[in-house]
N, CA, C, O and CB atoms as a CASP TS submission, in Angstrom:
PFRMAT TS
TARGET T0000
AUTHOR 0000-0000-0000
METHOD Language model
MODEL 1
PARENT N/A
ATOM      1  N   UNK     1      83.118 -66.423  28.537  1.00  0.00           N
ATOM      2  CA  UNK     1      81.923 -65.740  28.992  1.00  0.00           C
ATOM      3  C   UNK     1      81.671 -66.145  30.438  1.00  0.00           C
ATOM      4  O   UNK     1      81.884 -67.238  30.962  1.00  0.00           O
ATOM      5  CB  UNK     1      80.698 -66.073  28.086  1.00  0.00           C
ATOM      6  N   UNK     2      81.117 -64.908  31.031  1.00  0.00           N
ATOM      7  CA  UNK     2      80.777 -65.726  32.557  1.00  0.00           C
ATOM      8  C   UNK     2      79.599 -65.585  32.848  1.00  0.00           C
ATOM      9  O   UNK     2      78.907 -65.006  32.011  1.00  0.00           O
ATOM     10  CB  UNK     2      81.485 -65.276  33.857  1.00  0.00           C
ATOM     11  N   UNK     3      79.106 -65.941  33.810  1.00  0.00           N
ATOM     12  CA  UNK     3      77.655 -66.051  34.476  1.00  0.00           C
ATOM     13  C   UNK     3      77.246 -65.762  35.894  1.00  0.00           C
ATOM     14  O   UNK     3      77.766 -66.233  36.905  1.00  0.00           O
ATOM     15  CB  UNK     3      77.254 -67.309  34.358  1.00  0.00           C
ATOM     16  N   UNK     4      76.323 -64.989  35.828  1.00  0.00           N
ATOM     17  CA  UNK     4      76.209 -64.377  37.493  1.00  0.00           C
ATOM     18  C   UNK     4      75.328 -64.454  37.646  1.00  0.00           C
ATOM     19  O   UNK     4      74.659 -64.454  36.613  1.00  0.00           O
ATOM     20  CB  UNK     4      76.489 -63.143  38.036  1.00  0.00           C
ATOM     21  N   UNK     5      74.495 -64.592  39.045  1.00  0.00           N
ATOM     22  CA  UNK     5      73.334 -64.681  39.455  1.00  0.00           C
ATOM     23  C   UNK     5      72.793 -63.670  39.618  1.00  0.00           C
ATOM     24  O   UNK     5      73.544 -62.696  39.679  1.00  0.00           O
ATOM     25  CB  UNK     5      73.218 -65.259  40.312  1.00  0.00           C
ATOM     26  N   UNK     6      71.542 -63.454  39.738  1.00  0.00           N
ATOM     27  CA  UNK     6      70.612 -62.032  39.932  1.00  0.00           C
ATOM     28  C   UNK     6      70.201 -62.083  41.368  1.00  0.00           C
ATOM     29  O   UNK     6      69.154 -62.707  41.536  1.00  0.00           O
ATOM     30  CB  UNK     6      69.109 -61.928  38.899  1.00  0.00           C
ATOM     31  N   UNK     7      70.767 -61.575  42.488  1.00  0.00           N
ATOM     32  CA  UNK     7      69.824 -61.759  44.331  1.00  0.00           C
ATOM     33  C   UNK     7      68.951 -61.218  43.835  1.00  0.00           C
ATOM     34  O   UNK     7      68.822 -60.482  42.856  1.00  0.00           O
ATOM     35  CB  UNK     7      70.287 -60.946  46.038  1.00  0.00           C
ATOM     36  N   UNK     8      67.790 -61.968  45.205  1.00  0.00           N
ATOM     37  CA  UNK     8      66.479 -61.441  45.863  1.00  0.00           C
ATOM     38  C   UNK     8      66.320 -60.101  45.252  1.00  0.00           C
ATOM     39  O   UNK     8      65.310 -59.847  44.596  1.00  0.00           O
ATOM     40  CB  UNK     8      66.521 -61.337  47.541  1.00  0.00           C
ATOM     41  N   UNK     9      67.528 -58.985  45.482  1.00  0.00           N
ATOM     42  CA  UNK     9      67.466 -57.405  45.722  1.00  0.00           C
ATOM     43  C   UNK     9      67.976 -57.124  44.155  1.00  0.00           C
ATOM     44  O   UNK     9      68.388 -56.001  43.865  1.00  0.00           O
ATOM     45  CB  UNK     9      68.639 -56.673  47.186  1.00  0.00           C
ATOM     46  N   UNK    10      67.937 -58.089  43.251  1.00  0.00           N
ATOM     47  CA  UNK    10      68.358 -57.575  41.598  1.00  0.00           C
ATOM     48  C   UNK    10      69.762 -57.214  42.001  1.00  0.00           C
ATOM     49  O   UNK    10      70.230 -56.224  41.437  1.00  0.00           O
ATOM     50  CB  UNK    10      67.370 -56.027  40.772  1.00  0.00           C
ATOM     51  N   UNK    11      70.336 -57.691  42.668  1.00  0.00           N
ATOM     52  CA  UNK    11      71.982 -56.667  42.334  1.00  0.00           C
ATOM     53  C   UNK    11      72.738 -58.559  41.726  1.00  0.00           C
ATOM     54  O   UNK    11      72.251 -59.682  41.851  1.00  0.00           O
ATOM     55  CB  UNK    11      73.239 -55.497  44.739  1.00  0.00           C
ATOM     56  N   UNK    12      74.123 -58.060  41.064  1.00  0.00           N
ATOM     57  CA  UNK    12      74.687 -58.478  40.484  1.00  0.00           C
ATOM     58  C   UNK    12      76.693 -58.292  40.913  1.00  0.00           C
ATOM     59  O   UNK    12      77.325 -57.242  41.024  1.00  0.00           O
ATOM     60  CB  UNK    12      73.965 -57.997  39.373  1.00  0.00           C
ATOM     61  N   UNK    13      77.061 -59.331  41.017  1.00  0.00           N
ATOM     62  CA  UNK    13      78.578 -59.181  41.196  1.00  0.00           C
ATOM     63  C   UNK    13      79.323 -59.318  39.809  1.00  0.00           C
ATOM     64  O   UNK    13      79.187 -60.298  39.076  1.00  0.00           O
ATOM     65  CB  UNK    13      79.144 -60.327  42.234  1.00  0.00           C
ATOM     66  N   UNK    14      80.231 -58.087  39.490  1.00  0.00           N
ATOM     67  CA  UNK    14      80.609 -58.481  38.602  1.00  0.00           C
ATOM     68  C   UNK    14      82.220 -59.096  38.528  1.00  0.00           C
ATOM     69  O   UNK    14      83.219 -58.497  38.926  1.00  0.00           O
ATOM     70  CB  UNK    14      80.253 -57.556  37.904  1.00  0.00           C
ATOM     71  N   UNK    15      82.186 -60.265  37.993  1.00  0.00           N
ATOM     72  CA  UNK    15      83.272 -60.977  38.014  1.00  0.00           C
ATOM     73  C   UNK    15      84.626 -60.693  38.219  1.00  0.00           C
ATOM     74  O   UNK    15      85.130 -60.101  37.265  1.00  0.00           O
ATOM     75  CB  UNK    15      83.246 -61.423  37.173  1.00  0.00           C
ATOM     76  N   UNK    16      85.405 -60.932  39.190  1.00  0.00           N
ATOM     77  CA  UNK    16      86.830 -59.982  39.181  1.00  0.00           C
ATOM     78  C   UNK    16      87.715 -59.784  37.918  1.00  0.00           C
ATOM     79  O   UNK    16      88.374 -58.765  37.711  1.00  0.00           O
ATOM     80  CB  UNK    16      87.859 -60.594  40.185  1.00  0.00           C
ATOM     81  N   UNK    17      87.640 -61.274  36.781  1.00  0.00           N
ATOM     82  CA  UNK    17      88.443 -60.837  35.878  1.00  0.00           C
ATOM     83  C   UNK    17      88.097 -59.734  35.373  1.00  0.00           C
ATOM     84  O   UNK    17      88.895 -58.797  35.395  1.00  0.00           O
ATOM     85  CB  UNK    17      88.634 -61.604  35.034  1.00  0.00           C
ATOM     86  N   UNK    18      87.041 -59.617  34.899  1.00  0.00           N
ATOM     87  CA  UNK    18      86.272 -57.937  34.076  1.00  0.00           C
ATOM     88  C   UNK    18      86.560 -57.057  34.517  1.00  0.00           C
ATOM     89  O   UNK    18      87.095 -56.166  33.858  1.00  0.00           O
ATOM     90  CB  UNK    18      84.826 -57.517  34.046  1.00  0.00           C
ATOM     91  N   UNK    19      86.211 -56.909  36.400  1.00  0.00           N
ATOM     92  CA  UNK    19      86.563 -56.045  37.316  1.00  0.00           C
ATOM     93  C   UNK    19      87.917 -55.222  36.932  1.00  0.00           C
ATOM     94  O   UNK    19      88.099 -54.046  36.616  1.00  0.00           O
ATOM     95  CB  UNK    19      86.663 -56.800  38.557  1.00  0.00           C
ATOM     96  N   UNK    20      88.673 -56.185  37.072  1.00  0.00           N
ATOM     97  CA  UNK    20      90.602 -56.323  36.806  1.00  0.00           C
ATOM     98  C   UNK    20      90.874 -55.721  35.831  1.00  0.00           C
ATOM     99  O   UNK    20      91.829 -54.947  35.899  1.00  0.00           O
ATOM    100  CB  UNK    20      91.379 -57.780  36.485  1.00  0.00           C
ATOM    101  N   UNK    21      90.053 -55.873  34.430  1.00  0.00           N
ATOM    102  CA  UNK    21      90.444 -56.023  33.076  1.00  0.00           C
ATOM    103  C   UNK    21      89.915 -54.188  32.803  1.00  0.00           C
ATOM    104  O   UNK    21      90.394 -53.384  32.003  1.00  0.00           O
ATOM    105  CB  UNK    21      89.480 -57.580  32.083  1.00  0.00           C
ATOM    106  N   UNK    22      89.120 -54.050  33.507  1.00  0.00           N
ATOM    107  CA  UNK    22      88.249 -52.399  33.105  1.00  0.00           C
ATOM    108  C   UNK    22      88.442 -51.875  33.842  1.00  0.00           C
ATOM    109  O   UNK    22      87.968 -50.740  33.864  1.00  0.00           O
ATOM    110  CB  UNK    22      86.818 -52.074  32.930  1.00  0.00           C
ATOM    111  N   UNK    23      89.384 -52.402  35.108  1.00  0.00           N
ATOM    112  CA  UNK    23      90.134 -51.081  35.766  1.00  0.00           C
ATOM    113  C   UNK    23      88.649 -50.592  37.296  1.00  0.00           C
ATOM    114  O   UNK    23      88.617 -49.650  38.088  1.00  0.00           O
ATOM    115  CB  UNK    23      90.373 -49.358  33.956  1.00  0.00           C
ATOM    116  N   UNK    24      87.923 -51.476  37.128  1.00  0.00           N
ATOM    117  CA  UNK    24      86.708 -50.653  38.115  1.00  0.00           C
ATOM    118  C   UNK    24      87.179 -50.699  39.214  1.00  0.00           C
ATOM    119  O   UNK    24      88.050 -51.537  39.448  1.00  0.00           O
ATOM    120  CB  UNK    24      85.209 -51.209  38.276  1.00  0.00           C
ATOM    121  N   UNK    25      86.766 -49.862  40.148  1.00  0.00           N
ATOM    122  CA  UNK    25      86.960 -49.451  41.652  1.00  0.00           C
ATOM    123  C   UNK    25      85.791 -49.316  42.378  1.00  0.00           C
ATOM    124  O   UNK    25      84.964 -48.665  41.740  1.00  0.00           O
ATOM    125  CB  UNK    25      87.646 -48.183  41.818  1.00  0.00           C
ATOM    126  N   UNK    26      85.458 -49.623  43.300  1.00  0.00           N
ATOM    127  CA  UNK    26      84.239 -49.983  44.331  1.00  0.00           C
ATOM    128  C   UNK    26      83.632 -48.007  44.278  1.00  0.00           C
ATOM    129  O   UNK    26      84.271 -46.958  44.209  1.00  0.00           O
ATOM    130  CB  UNK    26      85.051 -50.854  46.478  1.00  0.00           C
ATOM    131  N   UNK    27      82.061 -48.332  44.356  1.00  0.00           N
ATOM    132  CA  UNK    27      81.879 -46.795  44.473  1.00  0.00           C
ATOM    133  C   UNK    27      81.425 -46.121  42.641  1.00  0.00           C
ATOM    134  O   UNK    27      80.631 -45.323  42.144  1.00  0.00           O
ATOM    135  CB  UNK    27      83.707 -46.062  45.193  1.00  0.00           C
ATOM    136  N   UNK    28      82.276 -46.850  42.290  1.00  0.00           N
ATOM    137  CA  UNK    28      82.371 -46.181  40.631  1.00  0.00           C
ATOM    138  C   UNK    28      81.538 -46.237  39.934  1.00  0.00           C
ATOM    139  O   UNK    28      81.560 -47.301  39.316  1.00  0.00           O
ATOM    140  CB  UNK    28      83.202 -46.615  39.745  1.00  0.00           C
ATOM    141  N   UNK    29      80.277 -45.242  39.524  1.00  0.00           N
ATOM    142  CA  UNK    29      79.465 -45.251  38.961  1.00  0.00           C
ATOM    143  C   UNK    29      79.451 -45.949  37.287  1.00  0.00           C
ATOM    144  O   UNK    29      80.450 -46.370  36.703  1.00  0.00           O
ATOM    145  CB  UNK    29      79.232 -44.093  39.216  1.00  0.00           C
ATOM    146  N   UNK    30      78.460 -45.933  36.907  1.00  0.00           N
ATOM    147  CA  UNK    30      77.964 -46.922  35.891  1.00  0.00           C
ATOM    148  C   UNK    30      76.887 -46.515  34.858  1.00  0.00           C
ATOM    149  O   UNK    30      75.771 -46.411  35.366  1.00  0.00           O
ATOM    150  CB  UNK    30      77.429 -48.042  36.610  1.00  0.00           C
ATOM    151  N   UNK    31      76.940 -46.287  33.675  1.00  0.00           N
ATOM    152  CA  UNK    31      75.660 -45.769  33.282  1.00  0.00           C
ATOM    153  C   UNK    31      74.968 -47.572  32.670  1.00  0.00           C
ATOM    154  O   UNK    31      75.796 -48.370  32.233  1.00  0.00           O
ATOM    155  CB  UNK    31      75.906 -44.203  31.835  1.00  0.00           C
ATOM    156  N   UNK    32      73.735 -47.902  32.720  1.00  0.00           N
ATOM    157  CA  UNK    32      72.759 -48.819  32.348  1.00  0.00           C
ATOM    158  C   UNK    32      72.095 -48.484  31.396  1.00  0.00           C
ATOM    159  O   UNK    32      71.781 -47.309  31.202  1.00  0.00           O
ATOM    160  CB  UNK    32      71.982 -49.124  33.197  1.00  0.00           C
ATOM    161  N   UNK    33      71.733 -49.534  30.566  1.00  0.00           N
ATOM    162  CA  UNK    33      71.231 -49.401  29.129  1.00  0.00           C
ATOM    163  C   UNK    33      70.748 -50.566  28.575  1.00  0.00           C
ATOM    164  O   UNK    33      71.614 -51.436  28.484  1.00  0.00           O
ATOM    165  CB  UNK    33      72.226 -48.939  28.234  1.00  0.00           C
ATOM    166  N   UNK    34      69.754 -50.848  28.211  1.00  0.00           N
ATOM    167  CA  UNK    34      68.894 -52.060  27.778  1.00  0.00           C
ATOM    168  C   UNK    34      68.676 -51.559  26.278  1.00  0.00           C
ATOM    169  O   UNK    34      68.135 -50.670  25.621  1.00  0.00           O
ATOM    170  CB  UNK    34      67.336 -52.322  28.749  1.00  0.00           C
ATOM    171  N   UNK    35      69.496 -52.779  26.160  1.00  0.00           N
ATOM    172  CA  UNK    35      69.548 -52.520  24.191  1.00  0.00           C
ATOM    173  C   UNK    35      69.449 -54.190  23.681  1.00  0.00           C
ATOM    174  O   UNK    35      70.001 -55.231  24.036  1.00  0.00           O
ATOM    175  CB  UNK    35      71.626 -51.599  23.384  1.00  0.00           C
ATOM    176  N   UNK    36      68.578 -53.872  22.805  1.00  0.00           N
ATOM    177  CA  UNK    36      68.531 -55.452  21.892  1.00  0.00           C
ATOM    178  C   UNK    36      68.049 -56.548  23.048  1.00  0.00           C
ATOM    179  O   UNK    36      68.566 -57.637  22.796  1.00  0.00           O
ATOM    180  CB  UNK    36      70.413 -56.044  21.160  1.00  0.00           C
ATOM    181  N   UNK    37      67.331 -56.587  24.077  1.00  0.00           N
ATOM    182  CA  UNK    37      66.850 -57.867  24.547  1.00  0.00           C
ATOM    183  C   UNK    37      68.104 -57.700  25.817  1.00  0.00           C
ATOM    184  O   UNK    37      67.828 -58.342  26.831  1.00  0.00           O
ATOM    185  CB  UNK    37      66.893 -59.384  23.238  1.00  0.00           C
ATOM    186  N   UNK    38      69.353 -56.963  25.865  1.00  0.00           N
ATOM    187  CA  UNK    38      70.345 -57.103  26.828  1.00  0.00           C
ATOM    188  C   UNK    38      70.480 -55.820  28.049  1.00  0.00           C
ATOM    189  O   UNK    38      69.812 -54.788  28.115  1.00  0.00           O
ATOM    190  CB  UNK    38      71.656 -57.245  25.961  1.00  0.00           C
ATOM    191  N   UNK    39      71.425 -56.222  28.828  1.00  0.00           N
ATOM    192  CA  UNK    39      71.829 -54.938  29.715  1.00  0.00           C
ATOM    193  C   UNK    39      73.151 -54.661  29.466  1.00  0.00           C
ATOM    194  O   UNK    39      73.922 -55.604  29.641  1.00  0.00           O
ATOM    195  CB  UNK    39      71.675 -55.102  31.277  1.00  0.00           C
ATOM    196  N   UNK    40      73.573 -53.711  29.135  1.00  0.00           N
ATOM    197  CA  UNK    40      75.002 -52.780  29.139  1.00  0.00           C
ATOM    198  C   UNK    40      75.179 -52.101  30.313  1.00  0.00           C
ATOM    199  O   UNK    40      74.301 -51.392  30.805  1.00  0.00           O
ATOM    200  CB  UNK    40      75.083 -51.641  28.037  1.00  0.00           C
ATOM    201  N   UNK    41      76.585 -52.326  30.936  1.00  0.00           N
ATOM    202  CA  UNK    41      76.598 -51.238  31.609  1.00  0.00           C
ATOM    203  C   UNK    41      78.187 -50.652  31.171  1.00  0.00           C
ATOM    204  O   UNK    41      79.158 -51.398  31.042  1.00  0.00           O
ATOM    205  CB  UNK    41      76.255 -51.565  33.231  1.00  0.00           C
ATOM    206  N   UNK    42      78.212 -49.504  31.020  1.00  0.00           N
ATOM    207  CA  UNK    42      79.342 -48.505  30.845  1.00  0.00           C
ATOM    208  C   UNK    42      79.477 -47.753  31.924  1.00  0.00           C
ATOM    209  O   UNK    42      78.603 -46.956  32.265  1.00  0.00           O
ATOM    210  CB  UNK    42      79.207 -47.620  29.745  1.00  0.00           C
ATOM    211  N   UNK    43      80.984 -47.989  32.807  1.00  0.00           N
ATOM    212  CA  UNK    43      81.717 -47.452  33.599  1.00  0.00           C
ATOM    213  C   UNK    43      82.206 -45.858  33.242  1.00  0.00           C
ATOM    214  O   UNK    43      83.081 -45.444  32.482  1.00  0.00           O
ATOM    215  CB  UNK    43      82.716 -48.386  33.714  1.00  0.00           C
ATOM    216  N   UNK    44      81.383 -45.252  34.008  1.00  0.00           N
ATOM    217  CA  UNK    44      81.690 -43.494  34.242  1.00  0.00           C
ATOM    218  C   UNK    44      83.441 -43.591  34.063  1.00  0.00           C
ATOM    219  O   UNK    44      84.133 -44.586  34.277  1.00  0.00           O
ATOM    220  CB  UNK    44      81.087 -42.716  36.282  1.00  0.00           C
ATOM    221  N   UNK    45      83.862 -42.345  33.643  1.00  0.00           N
ATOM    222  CA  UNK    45      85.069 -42.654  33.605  1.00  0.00           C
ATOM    223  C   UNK    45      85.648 -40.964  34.203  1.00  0.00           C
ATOM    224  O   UNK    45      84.893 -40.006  34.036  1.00  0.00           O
ATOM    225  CB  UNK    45      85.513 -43.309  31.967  1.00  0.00           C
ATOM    226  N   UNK    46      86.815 -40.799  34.781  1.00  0.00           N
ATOM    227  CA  UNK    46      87.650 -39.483  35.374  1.00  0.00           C
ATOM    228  C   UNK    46      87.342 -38.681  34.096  1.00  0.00           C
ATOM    229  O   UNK    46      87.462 -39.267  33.021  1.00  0.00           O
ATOM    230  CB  UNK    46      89.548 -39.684  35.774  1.00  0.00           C
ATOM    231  N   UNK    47      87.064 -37.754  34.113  1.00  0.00           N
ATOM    232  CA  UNK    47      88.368 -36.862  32.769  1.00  0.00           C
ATOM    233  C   UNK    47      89.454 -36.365  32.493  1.00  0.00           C
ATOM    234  O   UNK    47      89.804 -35.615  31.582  1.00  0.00           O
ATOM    235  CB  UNK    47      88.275 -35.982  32.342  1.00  0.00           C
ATOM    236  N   UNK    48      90.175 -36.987  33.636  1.00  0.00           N
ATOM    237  CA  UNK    48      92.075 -36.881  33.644  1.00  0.00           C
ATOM    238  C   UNK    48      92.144 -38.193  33.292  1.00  0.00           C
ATOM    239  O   UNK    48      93.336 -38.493  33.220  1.00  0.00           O
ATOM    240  CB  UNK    48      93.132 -36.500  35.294  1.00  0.00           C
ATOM    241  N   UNK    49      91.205 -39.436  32.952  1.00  0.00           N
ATOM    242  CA  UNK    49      91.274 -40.765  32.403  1.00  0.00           C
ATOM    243  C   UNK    49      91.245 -40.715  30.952  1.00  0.00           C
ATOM    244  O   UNK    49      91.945 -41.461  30.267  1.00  0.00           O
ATOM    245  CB  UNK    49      90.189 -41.615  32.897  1.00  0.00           C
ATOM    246  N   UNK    50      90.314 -39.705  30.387  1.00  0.00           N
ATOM    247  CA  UNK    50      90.072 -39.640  28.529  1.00  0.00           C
ATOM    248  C   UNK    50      91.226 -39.022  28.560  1.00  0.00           C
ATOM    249  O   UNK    50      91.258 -38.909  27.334  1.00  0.00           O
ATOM    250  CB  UNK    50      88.640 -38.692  27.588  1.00  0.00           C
ATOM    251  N   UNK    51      92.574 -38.333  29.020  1.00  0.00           N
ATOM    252  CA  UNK    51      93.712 -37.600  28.117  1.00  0.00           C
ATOM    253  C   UNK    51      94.332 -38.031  27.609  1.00  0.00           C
ATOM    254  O   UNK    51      94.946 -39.017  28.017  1.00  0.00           O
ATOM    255  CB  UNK    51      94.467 -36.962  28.430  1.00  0.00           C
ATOM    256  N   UNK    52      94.562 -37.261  25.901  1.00  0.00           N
ATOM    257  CA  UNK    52      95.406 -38.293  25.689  1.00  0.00           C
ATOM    258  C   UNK    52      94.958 -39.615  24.511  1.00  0.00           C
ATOM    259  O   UNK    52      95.570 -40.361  23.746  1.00  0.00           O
ATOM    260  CB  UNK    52      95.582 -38.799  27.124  1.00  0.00           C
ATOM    261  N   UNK    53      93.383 -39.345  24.944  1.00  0.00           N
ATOM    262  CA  UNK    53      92.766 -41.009  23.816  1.00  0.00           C
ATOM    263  C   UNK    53      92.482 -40.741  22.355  1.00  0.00           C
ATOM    264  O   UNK    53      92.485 -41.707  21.592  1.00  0.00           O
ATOM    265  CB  UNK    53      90.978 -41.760  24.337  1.00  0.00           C
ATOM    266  N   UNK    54      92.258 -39.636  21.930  1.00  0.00           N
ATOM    267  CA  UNK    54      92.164 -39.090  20.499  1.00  0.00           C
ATOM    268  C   UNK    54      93.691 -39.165  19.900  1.00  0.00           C
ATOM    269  O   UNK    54      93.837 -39.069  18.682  1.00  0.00           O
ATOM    270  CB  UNK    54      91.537 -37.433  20.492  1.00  0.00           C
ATOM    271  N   UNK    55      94.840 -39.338  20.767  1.00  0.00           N
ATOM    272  CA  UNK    55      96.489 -38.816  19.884  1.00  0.00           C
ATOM    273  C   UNK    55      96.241 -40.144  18.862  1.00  0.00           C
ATOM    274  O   UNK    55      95.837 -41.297  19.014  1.00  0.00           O
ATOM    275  CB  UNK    55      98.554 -38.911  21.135  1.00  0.00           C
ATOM    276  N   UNK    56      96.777 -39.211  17.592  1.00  0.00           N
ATOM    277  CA  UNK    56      97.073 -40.167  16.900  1.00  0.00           C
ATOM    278  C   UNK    56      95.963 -40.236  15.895  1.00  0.00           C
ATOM    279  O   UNK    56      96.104 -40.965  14.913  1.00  0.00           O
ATOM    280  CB  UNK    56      97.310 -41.293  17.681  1.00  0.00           C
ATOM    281  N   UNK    57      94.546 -39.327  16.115  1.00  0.00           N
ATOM    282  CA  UNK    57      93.519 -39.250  15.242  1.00  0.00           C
ATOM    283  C   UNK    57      93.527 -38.847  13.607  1.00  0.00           C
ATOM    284  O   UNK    57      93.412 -37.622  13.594  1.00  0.00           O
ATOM    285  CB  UNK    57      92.799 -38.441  15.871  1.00  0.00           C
ATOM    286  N   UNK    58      93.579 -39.148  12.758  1.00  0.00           N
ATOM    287  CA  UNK    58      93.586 -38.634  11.431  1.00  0.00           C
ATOM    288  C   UNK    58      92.423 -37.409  11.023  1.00  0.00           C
ATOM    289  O   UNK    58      91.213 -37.523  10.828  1.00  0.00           O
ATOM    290  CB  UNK    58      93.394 -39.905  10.545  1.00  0.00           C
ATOM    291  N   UNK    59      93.345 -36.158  10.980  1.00  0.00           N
ATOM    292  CA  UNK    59      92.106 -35.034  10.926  1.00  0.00           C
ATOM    293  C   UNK    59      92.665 -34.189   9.531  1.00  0.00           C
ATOM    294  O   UNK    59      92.497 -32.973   9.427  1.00  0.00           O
ATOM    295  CB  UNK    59      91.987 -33.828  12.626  1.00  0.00           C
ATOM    296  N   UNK    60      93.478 -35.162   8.285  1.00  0.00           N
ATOM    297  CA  UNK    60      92.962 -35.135   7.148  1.00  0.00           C
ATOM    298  C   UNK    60      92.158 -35.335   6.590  1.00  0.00           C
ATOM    299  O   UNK    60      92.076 -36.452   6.080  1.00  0.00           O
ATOM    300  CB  UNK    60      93.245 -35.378   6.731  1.00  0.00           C
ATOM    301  N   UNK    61      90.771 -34.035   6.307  1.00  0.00           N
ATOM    302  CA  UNK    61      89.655 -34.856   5.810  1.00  0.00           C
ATOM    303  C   UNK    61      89.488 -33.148   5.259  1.00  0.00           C
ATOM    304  O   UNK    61      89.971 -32.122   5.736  1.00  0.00           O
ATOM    305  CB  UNK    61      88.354 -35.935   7.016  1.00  0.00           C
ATOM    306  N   UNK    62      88.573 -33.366   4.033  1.00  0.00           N
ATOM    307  CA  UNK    62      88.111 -31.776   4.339  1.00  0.00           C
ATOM    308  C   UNK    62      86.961 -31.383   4.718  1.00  0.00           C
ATOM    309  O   UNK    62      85.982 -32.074   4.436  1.00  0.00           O
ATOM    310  CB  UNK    62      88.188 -30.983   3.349  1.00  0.00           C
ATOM    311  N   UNK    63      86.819 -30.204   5.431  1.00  0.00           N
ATOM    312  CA  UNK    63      85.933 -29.486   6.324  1.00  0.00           C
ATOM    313  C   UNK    63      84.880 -28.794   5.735  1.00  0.00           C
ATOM    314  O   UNK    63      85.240 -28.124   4.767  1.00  0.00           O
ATOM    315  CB  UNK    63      86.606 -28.601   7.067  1.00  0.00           C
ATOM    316  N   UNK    64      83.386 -28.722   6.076  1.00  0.00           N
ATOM    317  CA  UNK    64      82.788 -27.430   5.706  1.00  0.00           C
ATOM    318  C   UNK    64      82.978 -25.835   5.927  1.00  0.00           C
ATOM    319  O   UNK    64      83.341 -25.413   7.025  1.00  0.00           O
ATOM    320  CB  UNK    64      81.836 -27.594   6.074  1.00  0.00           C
ATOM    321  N   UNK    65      82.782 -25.181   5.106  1.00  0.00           N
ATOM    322  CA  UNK    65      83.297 -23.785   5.264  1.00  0.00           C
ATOM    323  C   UNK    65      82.904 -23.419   6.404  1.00  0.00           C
ATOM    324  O   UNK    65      83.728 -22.703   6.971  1.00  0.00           O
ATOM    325  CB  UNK    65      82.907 -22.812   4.308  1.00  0.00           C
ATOM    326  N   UNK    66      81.795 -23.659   7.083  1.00  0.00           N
ATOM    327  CA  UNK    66      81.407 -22.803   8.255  1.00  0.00           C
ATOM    328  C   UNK    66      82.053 -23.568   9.207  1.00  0.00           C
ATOM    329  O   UNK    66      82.012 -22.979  10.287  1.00  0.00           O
ATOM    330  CB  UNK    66      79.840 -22.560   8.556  1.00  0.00           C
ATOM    331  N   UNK    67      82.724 -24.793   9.283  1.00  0.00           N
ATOM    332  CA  UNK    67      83.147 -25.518  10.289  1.00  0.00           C
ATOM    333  C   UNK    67      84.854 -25.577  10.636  1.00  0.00           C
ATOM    334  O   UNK    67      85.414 -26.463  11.281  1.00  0.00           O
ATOM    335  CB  UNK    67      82.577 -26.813   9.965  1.00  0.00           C
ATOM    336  N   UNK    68      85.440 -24.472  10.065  1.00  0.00           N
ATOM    337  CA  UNK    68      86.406 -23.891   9.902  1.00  0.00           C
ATOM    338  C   UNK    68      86.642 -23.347  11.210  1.00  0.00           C
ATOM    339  O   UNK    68      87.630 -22.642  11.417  1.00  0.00           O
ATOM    340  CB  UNK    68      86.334 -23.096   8.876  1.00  0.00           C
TER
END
């Protein structure tokens, strides 16, 4: 786990391993979210980045008639 300080101006650095590890790039938006007492933030992502992430999904199941 790591630990970062909060500046004067509320901004926050986030640690290079994470940085490294999630692929972020300077500029790259972020959506924020205060859940349970915490802050989340989830990195906006391309949509030539999601292709590709469903292969492999199991879509044996059965369907409602109207959802046919």
């Amino acid at each position: 786990m790591h630990t970062v300080t909060v500046s004067p101006k509320f901004q926050v650095v986030i640690p290079k391993a994470i940085r490294e590890g999630l692929h972020l790039r300077p500029g790259q938006t972020m959506k924020v979210l205060q859940y349970d007492g915490r802050i989340e933030f989830i990195p906006d992502r391309e949509i030539s980045e999601l292709r590709g992430f469903l292969k492999g999904i199991n879509t044996e199941f059965v369907r409602e008639n109207d959802r046919l």
